[in-house]
N, C-alpha and C positions, 0 to 999 in steps of 0.2 A: 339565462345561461351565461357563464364567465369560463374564462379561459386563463390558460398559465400554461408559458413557455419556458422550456430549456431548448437551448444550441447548445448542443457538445460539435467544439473543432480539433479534428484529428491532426498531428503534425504526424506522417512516418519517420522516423529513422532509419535510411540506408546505410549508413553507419554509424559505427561507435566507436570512440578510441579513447585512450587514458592519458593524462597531462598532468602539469602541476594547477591546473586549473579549470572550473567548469566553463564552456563555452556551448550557445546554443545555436545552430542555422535551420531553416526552415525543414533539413533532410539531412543533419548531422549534428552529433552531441557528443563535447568531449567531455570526459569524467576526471576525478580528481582520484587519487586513491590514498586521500589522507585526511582527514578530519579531528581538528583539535576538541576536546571532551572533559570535562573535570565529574568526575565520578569514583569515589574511593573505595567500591565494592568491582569496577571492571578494569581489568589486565593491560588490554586493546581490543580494539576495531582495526578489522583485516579489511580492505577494499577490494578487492578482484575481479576482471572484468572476463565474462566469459562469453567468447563467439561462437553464431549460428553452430551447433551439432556437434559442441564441443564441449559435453558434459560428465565425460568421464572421470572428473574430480572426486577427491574424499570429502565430504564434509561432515560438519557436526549436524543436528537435526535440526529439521527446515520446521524453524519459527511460524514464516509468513511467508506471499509472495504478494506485492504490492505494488501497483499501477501505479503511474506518475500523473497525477492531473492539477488542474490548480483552480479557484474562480478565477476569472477577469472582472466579469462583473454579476452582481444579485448575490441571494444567498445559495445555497447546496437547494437544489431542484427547481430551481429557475435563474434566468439573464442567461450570459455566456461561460461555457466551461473550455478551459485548453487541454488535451490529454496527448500522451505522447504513446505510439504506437511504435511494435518494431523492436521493443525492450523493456524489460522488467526488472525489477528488482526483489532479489531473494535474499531474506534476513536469514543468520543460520544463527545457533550460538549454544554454549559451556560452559562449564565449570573446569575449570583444569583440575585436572587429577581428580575428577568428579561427573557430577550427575549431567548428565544432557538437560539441555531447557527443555522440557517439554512435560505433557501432563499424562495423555491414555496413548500410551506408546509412542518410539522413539524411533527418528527415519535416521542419523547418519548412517553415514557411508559411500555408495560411490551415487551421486548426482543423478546421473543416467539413469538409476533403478531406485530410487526413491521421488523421484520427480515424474507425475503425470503431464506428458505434453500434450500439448493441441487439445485443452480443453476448454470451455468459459472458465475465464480467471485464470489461468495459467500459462507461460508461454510456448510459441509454434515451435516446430525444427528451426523456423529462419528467424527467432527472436533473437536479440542480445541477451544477457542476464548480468545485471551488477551485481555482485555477491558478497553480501557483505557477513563477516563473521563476527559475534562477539563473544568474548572471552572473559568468564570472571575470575578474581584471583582464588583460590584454592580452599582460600579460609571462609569464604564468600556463604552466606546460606540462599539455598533453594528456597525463594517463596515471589511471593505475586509484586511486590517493590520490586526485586532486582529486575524480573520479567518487562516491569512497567520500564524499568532506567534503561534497556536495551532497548525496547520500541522508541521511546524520545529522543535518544540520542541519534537512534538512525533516522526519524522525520526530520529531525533538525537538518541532517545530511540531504534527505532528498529536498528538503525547504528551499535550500540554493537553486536546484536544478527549477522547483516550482517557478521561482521569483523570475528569472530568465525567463521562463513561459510566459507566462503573464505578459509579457514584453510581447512576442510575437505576433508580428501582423495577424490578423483571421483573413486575411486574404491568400494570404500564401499556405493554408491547411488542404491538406492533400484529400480530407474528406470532412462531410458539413451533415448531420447530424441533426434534424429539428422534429421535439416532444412535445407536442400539447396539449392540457390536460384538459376535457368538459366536462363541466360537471350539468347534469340537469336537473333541476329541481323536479321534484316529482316521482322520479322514478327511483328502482328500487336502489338500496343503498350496499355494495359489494362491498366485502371483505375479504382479503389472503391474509388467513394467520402462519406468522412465517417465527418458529422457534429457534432460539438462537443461545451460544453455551453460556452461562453464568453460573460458573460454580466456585474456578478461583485460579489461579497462576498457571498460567498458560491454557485457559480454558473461560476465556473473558472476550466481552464483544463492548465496543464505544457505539456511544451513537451522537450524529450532529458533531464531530469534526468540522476544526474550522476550516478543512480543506477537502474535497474529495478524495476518498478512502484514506484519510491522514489520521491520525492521534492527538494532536497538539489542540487543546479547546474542547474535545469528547470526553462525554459523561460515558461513565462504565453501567454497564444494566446490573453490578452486580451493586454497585454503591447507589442503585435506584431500588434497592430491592427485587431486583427481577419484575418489573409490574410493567404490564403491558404498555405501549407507543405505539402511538399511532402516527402513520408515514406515507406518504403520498408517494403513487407511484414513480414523480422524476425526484422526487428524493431520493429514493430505492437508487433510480438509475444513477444518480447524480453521486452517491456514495458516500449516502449520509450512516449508511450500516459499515462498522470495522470491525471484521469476525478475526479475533485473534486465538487462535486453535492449530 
């Protein structure tokens, strides 16, 4: 019999607040709301920082919404994971004077009514939400590249918040988190087959990011061919899957 562990350590955030710079403490995280970019197909990146139960905003259609976590140490589904809790981040993004990023229907609008709360994956009434919007220029065409250049450029953005993580004590995490996987020889051998979108621009999934739930270093299942992987459950949890839909 062998074993394999993941620790995921939780930081909460009881606050959030915006600055000319990120800053991380064990129960508070400040944000930037500017991020330098060279991309000749997008406009800008909007920052926006939205508190608890205050989502009555217009937005463009919600891309993603994606958890902040990072390794410390090992790879995606073992050693130690930092994840921050308390706040999320919600990618939106456009075409100006044009088509919504999106693939089998489009959610802008006002926030509040296109956004499911209080579900797995999504944030509570008492979550933060960093909201970032991207904007392409006009003449820009709809296809799976420009999709991809809005997902990197905003990892790159949370990539700073990561890097601070990684930094924090694991003693100071407000919750501890411990997976261990046995395997026994002998016995039978289980499967979950778990399908996932590959078909094309804004209906694409990464897998094995170099970060938990990140894009930077993920192979797309569509440039695998769509052909089956196999994943260990603290991979799963550890968020070696990026369902971008």
């Amino acid at each position: 019999m062998s074993q394999k562990e993941l620790k995921i350590k939780a930081f909460h955030m009881n606050t959030v607040t915006s600055g000319d710079k990120f800053q991380l403490d064990p129960n508070a995280l400040q944000i930037k709301t500017n991020h330098s970019f060279e991309e000749e197909d997008i406009k800008q990146m909007t920052i926006q920082l939205l508190t608890p139960k205050h989502h009555d905003v217009r937005t463009n259609t919600i891309m993603d919404i994606i958890p902040i976590s990072t390794k410390v140490l090992g790879q995606l589904g073992d050693g130690i994971t930092h994840t921050l809790t308390g706040v999320y981040v919600v990618l939106t993004g456009a075409i100006e004077d044009g088509e919504q990023m999106h693939e089998f229907g489009s959610s802008e609008g006002i926030l509040s009514e296109n956004l499911q709360l209080n579900r797995v994956g999504t944030p509570t009434d008492d979550d933060y939400i960093i909201h970032i919007d991207m904007l392409a220029y006009p003449e820009a065409k709809f296809t799976r590249e420009l999709c991809l250049k809005m997902f990197e450029i905003t990892d790159n953005y949370i990539q700073e918040i990561r890097e601070a993580l990684k930094m924090m004590d694991g003693r100071n995490a407000t919750e501890v988190h411990t997976f261990v996987e046995t395997f026994n020889e002998g016995k039978p051998r289980v499967a979950l087959v778990k399908q996932v979108a590959g078909q094309g621009a804004m209906y694409d999934t990464m897998v094995f990011p170099d970060e938990p739930s990140g894009f930077t270093g993920g192979t797309s299942i569509i440039d695998m061919n769509n052909v089956p992987v196999i994943i260990s459950p603290n991979e799963y949890r550890d968020g070696a899957i990026r369902a971008m839909v």
